[in-house]
VEXLO-795899 format. One record per residue: residue number from 1; residue in one letter; x, y, z of N, C-alpha, C in turn. Coordinates in nm, 4 decimals. Last residue first. Layout:
  drenvex  baro    n.east   n.north      n.up   ca.east  ca.north     ca.up    c.east   c.north      c.up
      NUM     a         X         Y         Z         X         Y         Z         X         Y         Z
...
END
This chain:
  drenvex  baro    n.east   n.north      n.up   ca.east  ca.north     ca.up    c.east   c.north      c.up
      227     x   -1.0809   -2.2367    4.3760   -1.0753   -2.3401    4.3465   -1.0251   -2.3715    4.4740
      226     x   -1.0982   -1.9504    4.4001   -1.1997   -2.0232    4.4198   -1.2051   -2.1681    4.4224
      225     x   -0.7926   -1.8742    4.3318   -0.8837   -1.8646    4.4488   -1.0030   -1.9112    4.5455
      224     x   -0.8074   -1.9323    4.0547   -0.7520   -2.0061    4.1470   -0.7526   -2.0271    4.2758
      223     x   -0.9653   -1.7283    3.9461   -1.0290   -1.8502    3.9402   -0.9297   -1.9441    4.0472
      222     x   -0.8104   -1.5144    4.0340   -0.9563   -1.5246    4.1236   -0.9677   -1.6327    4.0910
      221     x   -0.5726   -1.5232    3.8702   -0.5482   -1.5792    4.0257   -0.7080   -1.5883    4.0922
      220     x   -0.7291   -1.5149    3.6121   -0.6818   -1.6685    3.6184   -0.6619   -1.6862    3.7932
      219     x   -0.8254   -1.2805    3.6322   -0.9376   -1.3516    3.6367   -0.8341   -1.4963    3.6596
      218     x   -0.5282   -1.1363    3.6380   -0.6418   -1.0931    3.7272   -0.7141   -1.2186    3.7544
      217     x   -0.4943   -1.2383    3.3890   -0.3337   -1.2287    3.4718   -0.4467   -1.2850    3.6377
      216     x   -0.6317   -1.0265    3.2409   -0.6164   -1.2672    3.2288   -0.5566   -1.2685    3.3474
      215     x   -0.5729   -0.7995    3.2659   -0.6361   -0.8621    3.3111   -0.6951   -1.0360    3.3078
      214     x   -0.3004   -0.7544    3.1780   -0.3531   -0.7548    3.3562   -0.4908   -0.8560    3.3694
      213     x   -0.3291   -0.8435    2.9279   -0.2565   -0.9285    2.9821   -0.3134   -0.9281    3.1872
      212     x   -0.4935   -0.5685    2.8699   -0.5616   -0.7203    2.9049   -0.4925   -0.8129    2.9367
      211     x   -0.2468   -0.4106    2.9440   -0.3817   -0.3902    2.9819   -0.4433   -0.5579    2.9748
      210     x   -0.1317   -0.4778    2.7069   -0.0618   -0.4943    2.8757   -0.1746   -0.5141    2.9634
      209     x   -0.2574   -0.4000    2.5251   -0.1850   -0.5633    2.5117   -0.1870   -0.5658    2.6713
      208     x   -0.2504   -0.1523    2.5461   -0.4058   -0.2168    2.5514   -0.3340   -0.3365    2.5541
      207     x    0.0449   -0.0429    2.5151   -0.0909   -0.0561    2.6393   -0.1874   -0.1297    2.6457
      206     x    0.0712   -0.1435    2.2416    0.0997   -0.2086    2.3345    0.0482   -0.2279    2.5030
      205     x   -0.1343    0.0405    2.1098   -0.1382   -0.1318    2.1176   -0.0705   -0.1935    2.1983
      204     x    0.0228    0.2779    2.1901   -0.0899    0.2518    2.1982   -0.1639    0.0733    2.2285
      203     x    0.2667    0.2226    2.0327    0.2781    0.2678    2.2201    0.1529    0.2111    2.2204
      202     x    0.2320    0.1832    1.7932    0.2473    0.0653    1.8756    0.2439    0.1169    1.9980
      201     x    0.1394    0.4870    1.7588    0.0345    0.3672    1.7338    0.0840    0.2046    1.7779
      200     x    0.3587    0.6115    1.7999    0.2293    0.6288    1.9113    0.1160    0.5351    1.8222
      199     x    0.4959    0.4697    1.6058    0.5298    0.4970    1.7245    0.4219    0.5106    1.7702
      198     x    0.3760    0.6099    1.3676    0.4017    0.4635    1.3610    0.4188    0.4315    1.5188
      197     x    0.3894    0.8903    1.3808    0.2540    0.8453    1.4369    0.3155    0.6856    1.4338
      196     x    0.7022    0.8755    1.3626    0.5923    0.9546    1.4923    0.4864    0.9099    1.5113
      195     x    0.6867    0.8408    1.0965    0.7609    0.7982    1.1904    0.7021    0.7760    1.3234
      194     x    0.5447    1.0119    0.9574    0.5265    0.9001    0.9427    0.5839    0.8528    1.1051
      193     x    0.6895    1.2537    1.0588    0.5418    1.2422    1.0508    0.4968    1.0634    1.0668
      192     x    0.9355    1.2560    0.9023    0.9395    1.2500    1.0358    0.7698    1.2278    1.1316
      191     x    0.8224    1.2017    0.6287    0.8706    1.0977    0.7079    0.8850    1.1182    0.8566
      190     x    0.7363    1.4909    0.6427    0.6175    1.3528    0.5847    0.7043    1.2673    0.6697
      189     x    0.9044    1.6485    0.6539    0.8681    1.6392    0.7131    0.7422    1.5354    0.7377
      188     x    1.0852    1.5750    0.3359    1.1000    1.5389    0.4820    1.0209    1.5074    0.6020
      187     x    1.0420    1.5458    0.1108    0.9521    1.5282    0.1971    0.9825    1.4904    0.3264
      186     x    1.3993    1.4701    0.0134    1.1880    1.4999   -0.0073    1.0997    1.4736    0.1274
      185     x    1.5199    1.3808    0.2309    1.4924    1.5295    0.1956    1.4278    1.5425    0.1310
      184     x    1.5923    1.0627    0.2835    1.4518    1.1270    0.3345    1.4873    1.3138    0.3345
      183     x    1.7662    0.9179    0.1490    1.8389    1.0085    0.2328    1.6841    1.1109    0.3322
      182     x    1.6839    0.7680   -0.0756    1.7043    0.7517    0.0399    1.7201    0.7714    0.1952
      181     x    1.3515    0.9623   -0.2356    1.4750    0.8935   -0.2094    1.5337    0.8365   -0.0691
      180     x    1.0244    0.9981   -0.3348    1.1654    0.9721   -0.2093    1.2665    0.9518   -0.2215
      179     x    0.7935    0.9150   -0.4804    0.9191    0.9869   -0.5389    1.0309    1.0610   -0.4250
      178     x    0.5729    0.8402   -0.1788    0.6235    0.8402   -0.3052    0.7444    1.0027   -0.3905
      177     x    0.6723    0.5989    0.0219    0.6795    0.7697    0.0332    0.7104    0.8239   -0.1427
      176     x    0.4372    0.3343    0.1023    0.5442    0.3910    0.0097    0.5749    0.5508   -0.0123
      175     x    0.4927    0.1029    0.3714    0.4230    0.2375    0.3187    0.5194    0.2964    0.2549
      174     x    0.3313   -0.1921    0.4696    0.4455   -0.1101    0.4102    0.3979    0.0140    0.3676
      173     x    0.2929   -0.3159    0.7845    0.2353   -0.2866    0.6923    0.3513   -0.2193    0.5975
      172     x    0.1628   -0.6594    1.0004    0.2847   -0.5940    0.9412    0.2265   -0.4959    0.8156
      171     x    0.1660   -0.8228    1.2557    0.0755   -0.7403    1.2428    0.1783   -0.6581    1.1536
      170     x    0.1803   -1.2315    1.1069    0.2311   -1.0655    1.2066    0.1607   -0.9450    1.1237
      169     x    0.1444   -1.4275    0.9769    0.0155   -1.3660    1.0578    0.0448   -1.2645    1.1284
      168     x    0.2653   -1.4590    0.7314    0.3060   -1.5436    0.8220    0.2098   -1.4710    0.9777
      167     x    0.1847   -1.2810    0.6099    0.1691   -1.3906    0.5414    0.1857   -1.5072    0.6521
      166     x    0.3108   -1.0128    0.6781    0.1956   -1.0553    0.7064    0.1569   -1.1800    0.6657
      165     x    0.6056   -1.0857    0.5836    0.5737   -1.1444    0.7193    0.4082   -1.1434    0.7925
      164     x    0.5961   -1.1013    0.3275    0.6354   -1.2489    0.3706    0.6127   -1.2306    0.5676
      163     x    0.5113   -0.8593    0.2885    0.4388   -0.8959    0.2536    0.4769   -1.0883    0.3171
      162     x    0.7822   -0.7444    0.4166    0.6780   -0.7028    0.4789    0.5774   -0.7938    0.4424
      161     x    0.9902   -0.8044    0.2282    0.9983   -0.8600    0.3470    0.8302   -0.8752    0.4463
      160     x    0.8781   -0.7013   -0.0009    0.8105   -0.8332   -0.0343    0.8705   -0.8996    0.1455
      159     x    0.9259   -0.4081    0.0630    0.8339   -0.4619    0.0788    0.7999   -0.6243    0.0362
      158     x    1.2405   -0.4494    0.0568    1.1288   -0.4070    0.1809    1.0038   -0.4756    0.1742
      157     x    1.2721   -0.4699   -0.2508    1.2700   -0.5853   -0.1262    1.1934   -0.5554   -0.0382
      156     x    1.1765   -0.2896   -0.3537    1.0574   -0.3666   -0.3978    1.1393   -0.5095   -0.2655
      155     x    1.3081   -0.0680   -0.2073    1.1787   -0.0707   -0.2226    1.0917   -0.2250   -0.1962
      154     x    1.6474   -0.0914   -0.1634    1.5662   -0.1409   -0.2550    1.4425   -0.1430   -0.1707
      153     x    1.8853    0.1548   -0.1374    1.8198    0.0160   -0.0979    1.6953    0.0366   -0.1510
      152     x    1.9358    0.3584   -0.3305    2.0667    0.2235   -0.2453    2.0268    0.1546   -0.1870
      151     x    1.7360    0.4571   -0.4210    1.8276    0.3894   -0.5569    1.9475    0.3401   -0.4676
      150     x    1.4469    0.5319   -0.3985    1.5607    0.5122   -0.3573    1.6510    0.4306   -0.4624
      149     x    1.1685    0.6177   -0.5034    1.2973    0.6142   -0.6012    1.4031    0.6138   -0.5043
      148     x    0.9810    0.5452   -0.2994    0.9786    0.4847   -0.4775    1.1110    0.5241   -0.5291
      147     x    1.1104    0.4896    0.0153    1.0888    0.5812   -0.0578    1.0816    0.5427   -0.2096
      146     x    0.9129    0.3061    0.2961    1.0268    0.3201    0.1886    1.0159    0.4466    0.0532
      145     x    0.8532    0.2140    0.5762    0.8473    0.3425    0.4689    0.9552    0.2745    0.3845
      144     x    0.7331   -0.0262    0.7887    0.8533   -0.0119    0.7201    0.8130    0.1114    0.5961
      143     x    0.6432   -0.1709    1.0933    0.5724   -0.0812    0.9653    0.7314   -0.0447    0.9328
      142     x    0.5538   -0.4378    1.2749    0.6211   -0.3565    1.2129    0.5896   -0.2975    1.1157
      141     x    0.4040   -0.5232    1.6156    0.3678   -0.4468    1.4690    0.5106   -0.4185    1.4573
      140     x    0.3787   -0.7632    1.7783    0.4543   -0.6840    1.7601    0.4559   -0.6167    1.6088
      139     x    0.2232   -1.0293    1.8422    0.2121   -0.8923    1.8781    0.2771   -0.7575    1.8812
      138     x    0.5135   -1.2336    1.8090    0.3904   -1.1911    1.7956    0.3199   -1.0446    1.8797
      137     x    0.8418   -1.1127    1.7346    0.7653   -1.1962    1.8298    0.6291   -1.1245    1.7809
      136     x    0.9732   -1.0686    1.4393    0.9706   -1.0228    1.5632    0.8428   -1.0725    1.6209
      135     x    1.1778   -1.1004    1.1930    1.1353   -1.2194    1.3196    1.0563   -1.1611    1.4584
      134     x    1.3626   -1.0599    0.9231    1.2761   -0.9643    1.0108    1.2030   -1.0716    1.1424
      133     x    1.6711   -1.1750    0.7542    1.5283   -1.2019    0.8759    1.4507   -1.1101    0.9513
      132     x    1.8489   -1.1317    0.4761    1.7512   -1.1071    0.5770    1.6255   -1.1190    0.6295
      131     x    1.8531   -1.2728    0.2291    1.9056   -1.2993    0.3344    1.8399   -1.2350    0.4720
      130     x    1.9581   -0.9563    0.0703    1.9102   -1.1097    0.0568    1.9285   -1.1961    0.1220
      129     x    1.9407   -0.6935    0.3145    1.9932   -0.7868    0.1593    1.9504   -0.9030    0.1961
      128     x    1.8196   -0.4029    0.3061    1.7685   -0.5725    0.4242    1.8400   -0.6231    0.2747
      127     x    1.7807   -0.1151    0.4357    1.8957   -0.2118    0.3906    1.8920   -0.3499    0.4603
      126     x    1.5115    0.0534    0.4986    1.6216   -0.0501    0.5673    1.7037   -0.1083    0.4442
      125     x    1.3570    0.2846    0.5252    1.4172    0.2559    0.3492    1.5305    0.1506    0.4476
      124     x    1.2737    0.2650    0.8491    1.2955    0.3598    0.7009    1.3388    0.3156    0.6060
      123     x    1.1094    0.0476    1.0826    1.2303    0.0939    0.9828    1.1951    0.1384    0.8258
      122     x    0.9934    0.0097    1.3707    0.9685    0.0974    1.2432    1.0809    0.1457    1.1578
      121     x    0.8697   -0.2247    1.5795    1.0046   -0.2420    1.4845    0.9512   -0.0822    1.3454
      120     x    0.8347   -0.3385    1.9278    0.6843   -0.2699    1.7455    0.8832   -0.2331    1.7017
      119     x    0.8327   -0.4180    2.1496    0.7203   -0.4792    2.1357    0.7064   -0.3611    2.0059
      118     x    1.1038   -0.5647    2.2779    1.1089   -0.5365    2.1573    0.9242   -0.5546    2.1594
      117     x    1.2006   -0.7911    2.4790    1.1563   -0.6465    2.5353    1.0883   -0.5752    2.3963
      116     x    1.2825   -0.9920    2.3810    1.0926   -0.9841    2.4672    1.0565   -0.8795    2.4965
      115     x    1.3561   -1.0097    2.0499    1.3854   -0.9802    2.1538    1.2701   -0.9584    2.2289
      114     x    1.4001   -1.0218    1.7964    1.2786   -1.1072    1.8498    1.3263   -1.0957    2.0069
      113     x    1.5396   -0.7999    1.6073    1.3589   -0.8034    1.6278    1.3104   -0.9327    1.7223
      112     x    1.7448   -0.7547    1.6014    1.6865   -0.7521    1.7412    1.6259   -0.7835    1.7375
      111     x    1.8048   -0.7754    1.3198    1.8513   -0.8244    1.4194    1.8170   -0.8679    1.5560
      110     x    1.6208   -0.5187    1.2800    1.5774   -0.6768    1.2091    1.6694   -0.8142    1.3039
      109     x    1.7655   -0.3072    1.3586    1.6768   -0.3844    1.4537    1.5858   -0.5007    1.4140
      108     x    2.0182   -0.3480    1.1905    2.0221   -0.3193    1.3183    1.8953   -0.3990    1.4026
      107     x    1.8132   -0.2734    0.9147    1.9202   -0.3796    0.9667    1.9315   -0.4167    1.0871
      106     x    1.8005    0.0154    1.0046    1.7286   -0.0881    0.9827    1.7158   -0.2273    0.9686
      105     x    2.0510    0.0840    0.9974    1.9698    0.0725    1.1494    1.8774    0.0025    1.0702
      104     x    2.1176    0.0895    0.7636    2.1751    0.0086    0.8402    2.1074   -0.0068    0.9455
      103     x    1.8324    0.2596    0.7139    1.9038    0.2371    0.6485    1.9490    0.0910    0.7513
      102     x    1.6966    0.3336    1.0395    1.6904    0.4230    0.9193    1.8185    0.3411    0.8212
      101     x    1.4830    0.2273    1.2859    1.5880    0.2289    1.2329    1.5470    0.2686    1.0864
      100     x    1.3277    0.2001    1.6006    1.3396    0.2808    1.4901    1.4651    0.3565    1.4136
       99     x    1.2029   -0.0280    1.8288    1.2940    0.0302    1.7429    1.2752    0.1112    1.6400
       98     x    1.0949    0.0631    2.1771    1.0249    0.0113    1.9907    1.1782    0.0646    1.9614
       97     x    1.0491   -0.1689    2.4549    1.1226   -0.1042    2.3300    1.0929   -0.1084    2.1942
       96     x    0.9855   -0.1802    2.7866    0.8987   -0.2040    2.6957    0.9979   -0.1534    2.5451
       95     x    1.0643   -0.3147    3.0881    1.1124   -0.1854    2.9982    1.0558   -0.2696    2.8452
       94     x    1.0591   -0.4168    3.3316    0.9339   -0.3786    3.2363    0.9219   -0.3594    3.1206
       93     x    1.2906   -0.3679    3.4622    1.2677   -0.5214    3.4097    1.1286   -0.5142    3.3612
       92     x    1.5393   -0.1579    3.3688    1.3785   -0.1644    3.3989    1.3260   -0.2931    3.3646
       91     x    1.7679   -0.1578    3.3606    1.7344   -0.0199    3.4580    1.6109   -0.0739    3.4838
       90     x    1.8065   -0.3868    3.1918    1.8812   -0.4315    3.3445    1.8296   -0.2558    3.4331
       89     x    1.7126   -0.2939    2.9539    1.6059   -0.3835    3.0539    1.7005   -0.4177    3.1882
       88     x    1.8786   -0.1104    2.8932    1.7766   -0.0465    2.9325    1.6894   -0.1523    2.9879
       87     x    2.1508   -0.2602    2.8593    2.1188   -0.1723    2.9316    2.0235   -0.0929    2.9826
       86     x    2.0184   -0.3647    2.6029    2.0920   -0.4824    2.7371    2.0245   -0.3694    2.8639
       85     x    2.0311   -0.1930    2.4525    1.9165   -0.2933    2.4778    1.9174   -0.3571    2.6017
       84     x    2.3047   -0.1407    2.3941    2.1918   -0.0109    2.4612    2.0892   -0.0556    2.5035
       83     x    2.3949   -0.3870    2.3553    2.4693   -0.2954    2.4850    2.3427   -0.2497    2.5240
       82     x    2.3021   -0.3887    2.0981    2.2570   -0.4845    2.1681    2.2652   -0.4528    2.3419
       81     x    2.4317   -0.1930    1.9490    2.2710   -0.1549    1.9983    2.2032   -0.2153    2.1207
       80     x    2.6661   -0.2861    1.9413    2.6781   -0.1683    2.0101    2.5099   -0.1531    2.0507
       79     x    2.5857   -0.5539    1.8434    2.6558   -0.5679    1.9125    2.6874   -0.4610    1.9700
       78     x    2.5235   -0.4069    1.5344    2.4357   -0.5085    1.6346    2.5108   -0.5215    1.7801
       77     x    2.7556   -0.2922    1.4141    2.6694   -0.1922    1.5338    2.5387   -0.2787    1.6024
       76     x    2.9310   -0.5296    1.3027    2.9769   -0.4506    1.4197    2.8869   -0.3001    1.4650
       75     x    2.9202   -0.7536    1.1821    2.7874   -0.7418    1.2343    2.7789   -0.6224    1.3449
       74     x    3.1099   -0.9708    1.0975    3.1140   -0.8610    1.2108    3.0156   -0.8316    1.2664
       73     x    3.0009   -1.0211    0.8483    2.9943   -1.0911    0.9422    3.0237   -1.0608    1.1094
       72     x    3.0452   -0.6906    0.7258    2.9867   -0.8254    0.7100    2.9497   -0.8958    0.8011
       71     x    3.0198   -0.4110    0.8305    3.1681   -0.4904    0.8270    3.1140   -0.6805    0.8229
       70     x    2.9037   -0.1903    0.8965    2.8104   -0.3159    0.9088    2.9135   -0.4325    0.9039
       69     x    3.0955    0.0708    1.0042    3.0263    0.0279    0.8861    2.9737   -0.1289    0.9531
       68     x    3.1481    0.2594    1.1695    3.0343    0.3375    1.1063    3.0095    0.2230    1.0441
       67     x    3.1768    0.2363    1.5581    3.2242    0.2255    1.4495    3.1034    0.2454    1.3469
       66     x    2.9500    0.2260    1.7457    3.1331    0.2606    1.7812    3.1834    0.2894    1.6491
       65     x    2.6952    0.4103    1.7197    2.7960    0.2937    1.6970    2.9064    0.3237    1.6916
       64     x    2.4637    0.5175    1.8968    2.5693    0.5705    1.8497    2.6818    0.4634    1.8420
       63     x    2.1007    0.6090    1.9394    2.2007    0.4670    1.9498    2.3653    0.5267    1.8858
       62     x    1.8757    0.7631    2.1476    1.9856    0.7571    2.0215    2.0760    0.6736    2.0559
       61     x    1.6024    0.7198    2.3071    1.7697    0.6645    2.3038    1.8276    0.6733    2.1751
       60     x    1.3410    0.9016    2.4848    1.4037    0.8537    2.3015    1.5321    0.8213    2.3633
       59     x    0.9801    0.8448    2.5785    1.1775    0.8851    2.5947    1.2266    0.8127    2.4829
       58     x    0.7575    1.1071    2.4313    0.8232    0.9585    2.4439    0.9715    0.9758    2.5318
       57     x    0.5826    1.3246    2.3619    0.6202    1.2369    2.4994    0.6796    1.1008    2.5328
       56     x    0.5899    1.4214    2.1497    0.4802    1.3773    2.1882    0.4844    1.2676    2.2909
       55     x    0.8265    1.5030    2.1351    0.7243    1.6361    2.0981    0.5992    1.5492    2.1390
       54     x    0.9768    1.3507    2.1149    1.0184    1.4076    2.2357    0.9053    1.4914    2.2244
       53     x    0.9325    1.2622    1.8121    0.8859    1.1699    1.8978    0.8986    1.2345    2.0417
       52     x    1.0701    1.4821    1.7087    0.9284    1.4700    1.7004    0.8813    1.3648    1.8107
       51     x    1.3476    1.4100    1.8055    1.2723    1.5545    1.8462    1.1131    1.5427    1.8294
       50     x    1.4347    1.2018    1.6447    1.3947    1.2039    1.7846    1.3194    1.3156    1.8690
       49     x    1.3418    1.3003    1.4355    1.2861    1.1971    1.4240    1.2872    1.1572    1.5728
       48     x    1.6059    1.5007    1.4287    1.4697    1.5330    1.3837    1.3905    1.4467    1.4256
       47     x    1.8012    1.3027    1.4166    1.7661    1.4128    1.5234    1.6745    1.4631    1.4857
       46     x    1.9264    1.1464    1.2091    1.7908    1.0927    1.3012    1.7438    1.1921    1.4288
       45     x    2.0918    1.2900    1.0763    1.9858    1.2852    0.9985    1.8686    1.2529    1.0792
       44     x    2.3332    1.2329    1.2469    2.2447    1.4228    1.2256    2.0800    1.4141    1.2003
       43     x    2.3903    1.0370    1.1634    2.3781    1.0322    1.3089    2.3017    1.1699    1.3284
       42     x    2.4734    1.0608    0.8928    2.3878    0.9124    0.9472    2.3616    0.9144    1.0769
       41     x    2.6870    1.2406    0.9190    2.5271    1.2443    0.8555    2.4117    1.1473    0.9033
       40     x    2.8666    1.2886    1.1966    2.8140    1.2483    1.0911    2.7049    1.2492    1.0496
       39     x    2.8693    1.4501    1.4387    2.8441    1.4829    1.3302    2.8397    1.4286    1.1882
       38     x    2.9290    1.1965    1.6103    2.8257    1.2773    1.6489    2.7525    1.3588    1.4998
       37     x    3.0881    0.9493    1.4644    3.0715    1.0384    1.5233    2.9673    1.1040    1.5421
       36     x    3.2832    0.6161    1.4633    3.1391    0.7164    1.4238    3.1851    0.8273    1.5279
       35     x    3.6359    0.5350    1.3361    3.4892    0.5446    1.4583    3.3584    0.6133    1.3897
       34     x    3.6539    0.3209    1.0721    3.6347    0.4500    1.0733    3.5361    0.4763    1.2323
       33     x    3.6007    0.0759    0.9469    3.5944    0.0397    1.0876    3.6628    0.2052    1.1489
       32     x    3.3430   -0.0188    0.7274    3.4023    0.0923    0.7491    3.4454    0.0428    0.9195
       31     x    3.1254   -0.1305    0.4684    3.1985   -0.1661    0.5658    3.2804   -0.0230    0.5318
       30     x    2.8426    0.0019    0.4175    2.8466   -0.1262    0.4382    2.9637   -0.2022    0.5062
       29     x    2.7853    0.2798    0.6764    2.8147    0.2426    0.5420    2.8783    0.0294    0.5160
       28     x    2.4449    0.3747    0.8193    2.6098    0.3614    0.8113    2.6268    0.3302    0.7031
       27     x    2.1485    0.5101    0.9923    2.2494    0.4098    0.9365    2.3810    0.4087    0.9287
       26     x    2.0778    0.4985    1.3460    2.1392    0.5631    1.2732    2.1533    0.4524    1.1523
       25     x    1.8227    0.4232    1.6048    1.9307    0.3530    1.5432    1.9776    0.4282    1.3972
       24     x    1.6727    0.4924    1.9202    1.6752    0.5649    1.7715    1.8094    0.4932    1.6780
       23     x    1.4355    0.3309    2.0565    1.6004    0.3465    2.0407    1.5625    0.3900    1.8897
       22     x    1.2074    0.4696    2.3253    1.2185    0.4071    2.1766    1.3749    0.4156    2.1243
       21     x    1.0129    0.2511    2.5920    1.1260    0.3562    2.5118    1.1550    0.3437    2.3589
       20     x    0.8231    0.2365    2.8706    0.8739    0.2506    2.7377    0.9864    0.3592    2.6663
       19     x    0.7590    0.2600    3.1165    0.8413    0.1689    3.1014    0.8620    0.1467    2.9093
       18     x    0.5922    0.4616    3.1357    0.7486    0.4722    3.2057    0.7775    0.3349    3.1635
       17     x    0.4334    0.6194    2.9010    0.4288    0.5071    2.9851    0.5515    0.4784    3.0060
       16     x    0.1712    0.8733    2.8717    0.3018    0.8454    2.8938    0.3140    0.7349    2.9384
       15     x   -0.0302    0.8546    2.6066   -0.0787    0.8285    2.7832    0.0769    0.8144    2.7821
       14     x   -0.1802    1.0703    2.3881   -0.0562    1.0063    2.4062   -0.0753    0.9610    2.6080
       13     x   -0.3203    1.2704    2.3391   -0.4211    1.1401    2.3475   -0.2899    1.0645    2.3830
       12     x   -0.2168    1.5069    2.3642   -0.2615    1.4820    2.4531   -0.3235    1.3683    2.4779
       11     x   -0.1479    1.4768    2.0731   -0.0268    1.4918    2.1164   -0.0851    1.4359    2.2935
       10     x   -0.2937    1.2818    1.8322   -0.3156    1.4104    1.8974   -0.2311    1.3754    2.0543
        9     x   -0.1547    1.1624    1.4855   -0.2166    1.1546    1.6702   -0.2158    1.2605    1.7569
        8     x   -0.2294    1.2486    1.2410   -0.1414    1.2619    1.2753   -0.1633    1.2655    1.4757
        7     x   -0.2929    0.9973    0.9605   -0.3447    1.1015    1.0381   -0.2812    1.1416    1.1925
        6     x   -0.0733    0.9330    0.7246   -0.1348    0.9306    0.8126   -0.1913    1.0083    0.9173
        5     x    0.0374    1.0180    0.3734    0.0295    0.9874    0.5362   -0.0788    0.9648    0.5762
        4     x    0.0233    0.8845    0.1516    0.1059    1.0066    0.1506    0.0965    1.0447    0.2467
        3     x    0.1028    0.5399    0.0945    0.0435    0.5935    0.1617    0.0722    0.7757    0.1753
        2     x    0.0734    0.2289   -0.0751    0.1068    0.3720   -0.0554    0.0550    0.4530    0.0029
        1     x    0.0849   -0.1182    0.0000    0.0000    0.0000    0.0000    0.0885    0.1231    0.0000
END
């Protein structure tokens, strides 16, 4: 499906929830063992995307890889994200995490995706090569943008990832930013848009998940009570 957006959630309908977070994951270049930095592009580009999401009450984690490139089998910013992951369920054994990855980060949290803390996956024009596993535990929406004329990662993969995982019964959608490119400067503020509501629509589902988990949780100790 294409989509030129979505309707854009109302900032006060947002219920804050302390045990959520969202990791902001940068891309990179395919191999590079060059440190990263602050001012790189691939690290500039996702400050916007955390600012919107800070605009409607989330806590945001920018992810910052030691190093800039994916370095094949290395696999060398899975293993820096994995840290930031690690580290936020040893502060909060609740701790609830959406990912939101852009290019390599997109990558990044296809990696993660089946993690327990991991409850919604929103990656930008991801760099998913042939071969890649998206896997993320049930109840866990992913929505993936892609832009029609990117020309360094591929569209028509994204989406046949997306179409192989509603197929397989996950809550999964694709959305096409049309005449986009990679780098999201068309239309910028559409993607940071996109982004944002994708987010407060798994925050959302995930409450109501939690919510009736309380309550099975509830009716199973009364039935045990009675018994």
């Amino acid at each position: 499906m294409t989509l030129q957006h979505r309707p854009q959630h109302r900032e006060e309908q947002h219920r804050e929830d302390q045990h959520l977070t969202v990791m902001v994951l940068p891309g990179g270049k395919v191999a590079s063992h060059r440190r990263s930095r602050a001012w790189h592009l691939s690290n500039l580009r996702m400050r916007p995307f955390s600012v919107a999401l800070q605009q409607r009450g989330f806590d945001v984690t920018p992810v910052r890889y030691r190093t800039r490139g994916w370095n094949d089998a290395e696999q060398s910013p899975v293993a820096d994200a994995r840290h930031v992951l690690d580290s936020i369920k040893a502060g909060n054994s609740d701790a609830k995490v959406i990912l939101l990855g852009h290019s390599m980060g997109g990558r990044v949290a296809a990696a993660l995706s089946g993690d327990a803390a991991v409850v919604g996956i929103v990656a930008l024009a991801p760099w998913w090569p042939a071969g890649t596993e998206v896997r993320p535990r049930q109840r866990c929406p992913l929505r993936v943008a892609h832009g029609t004329a990117d020309r360094w990662t591929d569209p028509d993969i994204s989406k046949a990832v997306v179409e192989r995982a509603r197929r397989s019964g996950l809550d999964a959608e694709w959305i096409g930013v049309e005449g986009a490119g990679h780098f999201m400067l068309r239309r910028a503020s559409l993607w940071h848009r996109l982004a944002a509501d994708a987010v407060s629509e798994m925050a959302a589902v995930s409450d109501t998940a939690a919510i009736s988990d309380t309550a099975v949780e509830t009716t199973e100790a009364k039935a045990g009570e009675r018994r």
